[in-house]
C-alpha positions as MATLAB code, in Angstrom:
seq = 'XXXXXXXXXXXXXXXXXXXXXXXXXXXXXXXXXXXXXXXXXXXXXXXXXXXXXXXXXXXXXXXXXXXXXXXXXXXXXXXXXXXXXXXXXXXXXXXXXXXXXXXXXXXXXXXXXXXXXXXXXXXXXXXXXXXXXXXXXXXXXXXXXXXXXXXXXXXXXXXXXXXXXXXXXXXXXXXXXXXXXXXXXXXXXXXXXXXXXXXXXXXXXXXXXXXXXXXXXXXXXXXXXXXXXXXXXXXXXXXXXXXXXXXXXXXXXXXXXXXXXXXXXXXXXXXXXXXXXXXXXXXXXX';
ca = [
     -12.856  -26.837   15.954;
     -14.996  -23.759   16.033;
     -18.955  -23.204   16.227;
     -20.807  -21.698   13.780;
     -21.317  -18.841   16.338;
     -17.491  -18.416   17.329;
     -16.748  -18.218   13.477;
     -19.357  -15.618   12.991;
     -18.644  -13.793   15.925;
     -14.871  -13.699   15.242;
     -15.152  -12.739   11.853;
     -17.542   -9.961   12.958;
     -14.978   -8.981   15.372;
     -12.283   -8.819   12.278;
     -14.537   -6.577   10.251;
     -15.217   -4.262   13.439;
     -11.478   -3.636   13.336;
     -12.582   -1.119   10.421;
      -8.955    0.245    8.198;
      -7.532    3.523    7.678;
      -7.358    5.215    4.218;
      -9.010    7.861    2.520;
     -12.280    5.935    1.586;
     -13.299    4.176    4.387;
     -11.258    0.733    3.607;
     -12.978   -2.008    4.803;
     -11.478   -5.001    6.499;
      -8.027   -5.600    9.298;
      -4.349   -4.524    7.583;
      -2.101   -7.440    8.849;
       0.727   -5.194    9.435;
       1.145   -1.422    9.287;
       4.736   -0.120    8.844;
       6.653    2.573   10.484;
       7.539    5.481    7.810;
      10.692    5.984    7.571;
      11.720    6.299    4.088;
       9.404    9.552    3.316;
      11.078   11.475    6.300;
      14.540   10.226    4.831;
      13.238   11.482    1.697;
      12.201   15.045    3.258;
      15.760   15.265    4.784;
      17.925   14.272    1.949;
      16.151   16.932   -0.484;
      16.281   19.995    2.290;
      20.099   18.719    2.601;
      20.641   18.600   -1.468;
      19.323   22.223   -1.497;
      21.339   23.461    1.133;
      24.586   22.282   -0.859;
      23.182   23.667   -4.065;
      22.773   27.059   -1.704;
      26.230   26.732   -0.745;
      27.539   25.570   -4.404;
      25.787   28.688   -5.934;
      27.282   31.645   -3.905;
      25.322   34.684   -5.162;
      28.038   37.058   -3.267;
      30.737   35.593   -5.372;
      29.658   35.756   -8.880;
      26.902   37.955   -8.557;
      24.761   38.903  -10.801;
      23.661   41.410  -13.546;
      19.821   41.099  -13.068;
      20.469   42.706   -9.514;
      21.547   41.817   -5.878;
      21.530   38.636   -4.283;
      17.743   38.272   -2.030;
      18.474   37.905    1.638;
      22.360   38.679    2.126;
      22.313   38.386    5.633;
      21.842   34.654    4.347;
      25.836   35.184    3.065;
      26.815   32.266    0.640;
      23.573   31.265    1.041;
      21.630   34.007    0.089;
      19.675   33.788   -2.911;
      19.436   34.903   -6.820;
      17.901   38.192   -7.537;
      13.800   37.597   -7.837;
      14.046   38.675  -11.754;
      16.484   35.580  -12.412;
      14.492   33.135   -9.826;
      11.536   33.805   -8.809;
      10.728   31.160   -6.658;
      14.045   32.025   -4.568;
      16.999   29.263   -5.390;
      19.964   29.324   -6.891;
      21.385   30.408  -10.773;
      20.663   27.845  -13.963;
      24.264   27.626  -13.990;
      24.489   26.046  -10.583;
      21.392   23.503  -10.846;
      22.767   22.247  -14.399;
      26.348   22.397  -12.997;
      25.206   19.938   -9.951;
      22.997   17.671  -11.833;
      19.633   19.362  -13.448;
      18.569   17.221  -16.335;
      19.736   18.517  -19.684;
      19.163   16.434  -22.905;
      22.002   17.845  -24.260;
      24.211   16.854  -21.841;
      22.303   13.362  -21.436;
      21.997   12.911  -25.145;
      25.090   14.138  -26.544;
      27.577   13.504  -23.346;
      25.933   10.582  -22.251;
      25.617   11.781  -18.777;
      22.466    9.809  -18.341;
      22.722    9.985  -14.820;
      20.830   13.171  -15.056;
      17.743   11.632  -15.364;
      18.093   10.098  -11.701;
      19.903   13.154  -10.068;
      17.505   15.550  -11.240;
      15.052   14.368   -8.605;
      16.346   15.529   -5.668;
      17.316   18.755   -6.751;
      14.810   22.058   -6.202;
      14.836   25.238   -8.512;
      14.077   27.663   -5.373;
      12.989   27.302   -1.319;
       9.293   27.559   -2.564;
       9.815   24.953   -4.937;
      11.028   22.715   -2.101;
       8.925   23.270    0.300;
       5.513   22.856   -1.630;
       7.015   19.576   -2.703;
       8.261   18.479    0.341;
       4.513   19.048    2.443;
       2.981   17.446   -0.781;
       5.399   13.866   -0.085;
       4.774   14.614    3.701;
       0.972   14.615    2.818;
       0.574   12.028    0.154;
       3.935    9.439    0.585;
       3.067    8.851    5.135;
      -0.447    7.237    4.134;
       0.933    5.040    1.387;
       4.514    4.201    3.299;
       2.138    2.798    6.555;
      -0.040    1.023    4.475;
       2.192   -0.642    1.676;
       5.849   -0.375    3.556;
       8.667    1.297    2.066;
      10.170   -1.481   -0.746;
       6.856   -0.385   -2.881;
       6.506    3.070   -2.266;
       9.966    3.664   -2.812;
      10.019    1.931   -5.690;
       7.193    3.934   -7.088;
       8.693    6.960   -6.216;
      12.407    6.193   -7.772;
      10.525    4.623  -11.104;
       7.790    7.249  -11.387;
      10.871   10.106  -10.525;
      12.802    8.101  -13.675;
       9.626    8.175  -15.796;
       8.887   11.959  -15.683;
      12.569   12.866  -16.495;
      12.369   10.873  -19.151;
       9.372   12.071  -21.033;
      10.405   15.727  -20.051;
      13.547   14.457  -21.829;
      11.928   13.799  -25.083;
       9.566   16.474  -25.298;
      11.988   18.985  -23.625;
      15.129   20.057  -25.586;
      18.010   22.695  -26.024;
      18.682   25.173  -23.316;
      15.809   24.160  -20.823;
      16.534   22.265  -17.748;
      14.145   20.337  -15.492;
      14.439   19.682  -11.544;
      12.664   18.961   -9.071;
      10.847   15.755   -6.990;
       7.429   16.474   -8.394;
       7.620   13.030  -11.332;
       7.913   11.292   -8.549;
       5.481   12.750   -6.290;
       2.815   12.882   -9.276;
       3.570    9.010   -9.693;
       2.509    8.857   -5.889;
      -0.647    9.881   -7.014;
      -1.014    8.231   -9.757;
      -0.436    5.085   -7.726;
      -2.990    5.848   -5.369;
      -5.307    6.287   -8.197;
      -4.327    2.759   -9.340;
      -4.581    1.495   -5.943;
      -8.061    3.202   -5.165;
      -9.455    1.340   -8.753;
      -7.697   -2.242   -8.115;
      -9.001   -2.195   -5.069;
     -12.806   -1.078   -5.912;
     -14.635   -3.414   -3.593;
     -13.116   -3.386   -0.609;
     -13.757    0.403    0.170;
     -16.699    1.113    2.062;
     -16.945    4.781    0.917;
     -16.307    4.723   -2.378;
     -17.593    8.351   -3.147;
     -15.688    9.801   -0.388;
     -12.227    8.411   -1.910;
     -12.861    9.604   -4.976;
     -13.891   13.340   -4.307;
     -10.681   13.060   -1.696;
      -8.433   11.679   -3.845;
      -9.401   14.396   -7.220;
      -9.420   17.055   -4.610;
      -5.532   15.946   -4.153;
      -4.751   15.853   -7.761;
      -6.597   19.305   -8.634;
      -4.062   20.883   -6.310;
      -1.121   19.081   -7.358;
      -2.261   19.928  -11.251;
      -2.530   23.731  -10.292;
       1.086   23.823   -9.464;
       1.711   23.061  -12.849;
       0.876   26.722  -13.661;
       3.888   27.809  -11.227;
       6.718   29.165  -12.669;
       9.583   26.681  -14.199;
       7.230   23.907  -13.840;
       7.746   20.593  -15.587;
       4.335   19.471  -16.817;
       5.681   16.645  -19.147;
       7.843   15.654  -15.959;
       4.254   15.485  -14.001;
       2.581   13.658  -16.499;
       5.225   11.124  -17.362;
       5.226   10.110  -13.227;
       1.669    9.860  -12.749;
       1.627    7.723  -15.852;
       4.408    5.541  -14.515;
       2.851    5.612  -10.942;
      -0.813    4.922  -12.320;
       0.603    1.757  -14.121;
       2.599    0.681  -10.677;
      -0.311    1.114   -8.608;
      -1.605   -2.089  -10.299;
       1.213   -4.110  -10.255;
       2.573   -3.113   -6.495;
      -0.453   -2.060   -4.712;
      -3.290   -4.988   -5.117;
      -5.114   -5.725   -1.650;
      -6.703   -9.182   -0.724;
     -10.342   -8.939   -1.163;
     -12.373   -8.445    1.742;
     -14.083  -11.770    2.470;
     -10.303  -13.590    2.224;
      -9.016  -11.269    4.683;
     -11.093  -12.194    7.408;
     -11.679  -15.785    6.874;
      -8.182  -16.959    6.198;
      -7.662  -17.400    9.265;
     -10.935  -19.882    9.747;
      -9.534  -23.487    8.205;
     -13.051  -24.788    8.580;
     -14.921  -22.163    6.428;
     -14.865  -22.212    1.975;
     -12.056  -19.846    1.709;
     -13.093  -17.360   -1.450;
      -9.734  -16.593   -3.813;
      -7.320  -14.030   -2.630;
      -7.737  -11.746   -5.472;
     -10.825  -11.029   -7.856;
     -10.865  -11.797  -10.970;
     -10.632   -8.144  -12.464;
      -7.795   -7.173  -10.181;
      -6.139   -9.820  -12.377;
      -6.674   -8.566  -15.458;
      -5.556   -4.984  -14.499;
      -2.184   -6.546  -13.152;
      -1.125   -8.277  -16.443;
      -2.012   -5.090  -18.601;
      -0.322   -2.875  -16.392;
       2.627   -4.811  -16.307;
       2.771   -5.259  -20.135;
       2.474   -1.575  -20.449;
       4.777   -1.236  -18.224;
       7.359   -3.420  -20.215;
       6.310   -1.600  -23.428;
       7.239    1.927  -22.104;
];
């Protein structure tokens, strides 16, 4: 049985262990996981563009806006800059390979579109801004919440923005690209940073850090080809996940547990509650 001094001093010692975020996040994780699945990530999308590279062969069919950028690149040189700017392969060859195309998923039922569409890229720039944006953003949230979560985030937010972009998107245009699915990252981590209020130390510091993220993600909305209803559908989807997948023990249950002689306060407040059910209802409801 344990003092009153041993139970103070060890749960000082558990708060001293301080947390790793963004905004100062107070109290011990109980486990931190090794990424994994956002490296996996990174290397299946540089792989997928490589075969869409090799699937497009500008030397082969050429084309009438001009000659292929980079020949020394061969097959895998790219389509003249006044056809893609951001230097990628032909329309032809992204919608060929799986670019999402409500025509095809409407009136072919080729709804698999909506999935495959994610790991495609419209150009190298387009891949690589979106790759360092997972690398930056998806790490944090992989350690901290494991890869079950944040993969399902990403795969449900990905769904989410091809879906609105879907709807609101129609005819000729076709959508690729990971960045649903990255926006539902931080939409999550919005979610996250708001469920769990009152265990961050900082609270000003996350918030200026984690707007300061967004801003720049926003601004490459303005880039060319870019999917804004597929951004806005995944941050919505992510936001709302956030609250169901992401909820943290409060602080004062974290480190007292662990102490069978103390009053042990609930595991969750009462308002992180409350955002869980409506989240998940609006969840069910989209």
């Amino acid at each position: 049985m344990a003092t009153n001094g041993e139970e103070k001093s060890r749960v000082a010692a558990a708060a001293g262990g301080g947390g790793y975020g963004y905004g100062g996040y107070e109290g011990r994780e109980k486990r931190k996981w090794w990424p994994w699945l956002v490296p996996t990530v990174i290397v299946a999308c540089i792989a997928v563009f490589i075969v869409e590279m090799y699937v497009n062969n500008c030397p082969k069919h050429g084309s009438a806006l001009g000659a292929c950028v980079g020949g020394f690149l061969r097959r895998f040189s790219f389509q003249p800059l006044r056809e893609n700017p951001l230097l990628g392969p032909s329309s032809a060859t992204l919608q060929k390979i799986g670019a999402l195309d409500w025509n095809k998923v409407v009136h072919q039922h080729q709804g698999w579109r909506l999935i495959s569409c994610i790991w495609l890229h419209a150009g190298l720039i387009h891949l690589v801004v979106n790759m360092l944006s997972l690398l930056f953003i998806g790490i944090r949230l992989e350690q901290q919440f494991g890869f079950i979560r944040i993969g399902a985030i990403y795969l449900i937010s990905g769904f989410g923005g091809s879906v609105l972009s879907a709807l609101f998107l129609r005819n000729n245009y076709i959508s690729v690209g990971a960045s649903g699915a990255l926006f539902g990252l931080l939409g999550s981590m919005l979610s996250e940073l708001i469920m769990n209020w009152t265990i961050y130390s900082n609270k000003a510091a996350a918030i200026i850090t984690l707007l300061f993220i967004i801003a720049i993600n926003l601004a490459i909305g303005i880039l060319p080809h870019a999917d804004n209803f597929a951004h806005i559908g995944g941050f919505v989807a992510g936001f709302l996940l956030g609250f169901v997948l992401l909820a943290r023990p409060q602080f004062g249950w974290m480190e007292r547990h662990e102490l069978p002689q103390t009053n042990q306060p609930p595991k969750y407040k009462a308002y992180q509650y409350v955002l869980w059910v409506v989240a998940f209802v609006l969840l069910l409801a989209g």
